[in-house]
C-alpha positions as CSV (number, residue, x, y, z in Angstrom):
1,X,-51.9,-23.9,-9.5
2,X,-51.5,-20.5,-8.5
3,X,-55.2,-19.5,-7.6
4,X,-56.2,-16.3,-5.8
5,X,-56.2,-17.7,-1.9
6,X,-52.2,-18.9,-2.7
7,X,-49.9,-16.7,-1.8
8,X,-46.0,-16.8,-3.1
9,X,-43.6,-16.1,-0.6
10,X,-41.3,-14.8,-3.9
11,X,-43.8,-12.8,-5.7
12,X,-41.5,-13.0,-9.2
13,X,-41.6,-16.8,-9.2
14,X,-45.2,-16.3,-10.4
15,X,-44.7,-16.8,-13.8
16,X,-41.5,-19.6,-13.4
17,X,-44.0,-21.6,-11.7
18,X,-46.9,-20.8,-14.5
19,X,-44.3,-21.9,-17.4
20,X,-43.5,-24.7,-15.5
21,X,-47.2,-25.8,-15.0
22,X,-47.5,-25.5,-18.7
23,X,-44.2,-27.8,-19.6
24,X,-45.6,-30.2,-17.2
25,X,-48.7,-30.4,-18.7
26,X,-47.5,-30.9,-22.4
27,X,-45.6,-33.4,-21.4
28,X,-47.7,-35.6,-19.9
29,X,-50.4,-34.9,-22.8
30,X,-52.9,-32.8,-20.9
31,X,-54.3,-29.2,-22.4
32,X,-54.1,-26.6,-20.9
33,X,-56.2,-23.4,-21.5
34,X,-54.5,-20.3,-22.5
35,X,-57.0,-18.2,-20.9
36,X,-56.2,-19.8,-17.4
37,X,-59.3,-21.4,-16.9
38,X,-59.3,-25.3,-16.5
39,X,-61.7,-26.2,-14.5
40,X,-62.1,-29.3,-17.5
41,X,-59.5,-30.7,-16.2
42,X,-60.1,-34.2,-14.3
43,X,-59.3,-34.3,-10.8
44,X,-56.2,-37.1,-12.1
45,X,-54.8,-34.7,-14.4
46,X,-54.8,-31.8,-12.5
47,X,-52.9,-34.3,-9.5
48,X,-50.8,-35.1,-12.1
49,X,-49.4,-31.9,-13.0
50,X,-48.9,-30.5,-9.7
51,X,-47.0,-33.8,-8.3
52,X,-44.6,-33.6,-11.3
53,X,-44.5,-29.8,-10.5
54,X,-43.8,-31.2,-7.0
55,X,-41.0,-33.3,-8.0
56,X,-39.0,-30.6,-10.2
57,X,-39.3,-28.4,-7.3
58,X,-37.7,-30.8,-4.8
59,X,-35.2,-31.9,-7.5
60,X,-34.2,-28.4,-7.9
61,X,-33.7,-28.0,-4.1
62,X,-31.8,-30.7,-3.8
63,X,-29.5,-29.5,-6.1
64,X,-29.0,-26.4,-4.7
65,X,-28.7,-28.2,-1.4
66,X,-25.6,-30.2,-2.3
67,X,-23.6,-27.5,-4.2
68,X,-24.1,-25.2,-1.4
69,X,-23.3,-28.0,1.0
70,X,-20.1,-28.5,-1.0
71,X,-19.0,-25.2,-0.8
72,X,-18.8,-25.3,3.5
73,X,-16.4,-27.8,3.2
């Protein structure tokens, strides 16, 4: 997910976004290597975590969205 050429505009979020990659994974049933390398991963898996990745994400601005939207009124 977060390979050399991607760059974080937050640079602490590194290791939010690695945890979640890992939850992600176990959930959905897919292994993950401890030592970061996965390139054993099939191209469907590896879709499959990052979309669900995707998801949380926009889930998570969306709440943050509304309560701070609540709070102009």
């Amino acid at each position: 997910m977060a390979n050399k050429n991607n760059t974080l505009v937050v640079q602490q979020a590194r290791a939010a976004l690695d945890q979640m990659k890992f939850e992600v994974a176990q959930e959905i049933g897919v292994a993950l290597s401890p030592t970061g390398y996965n390139g054993n991963l099939t191209t469907r898996d590896a879709g499959s975590i990052g979309g669900n990745i995707t998801k949380r994400l926009v889930q998570i601005a969306e709440q943050q969205l509304s309560g701070s939207m609540g709070v102009r009124r």
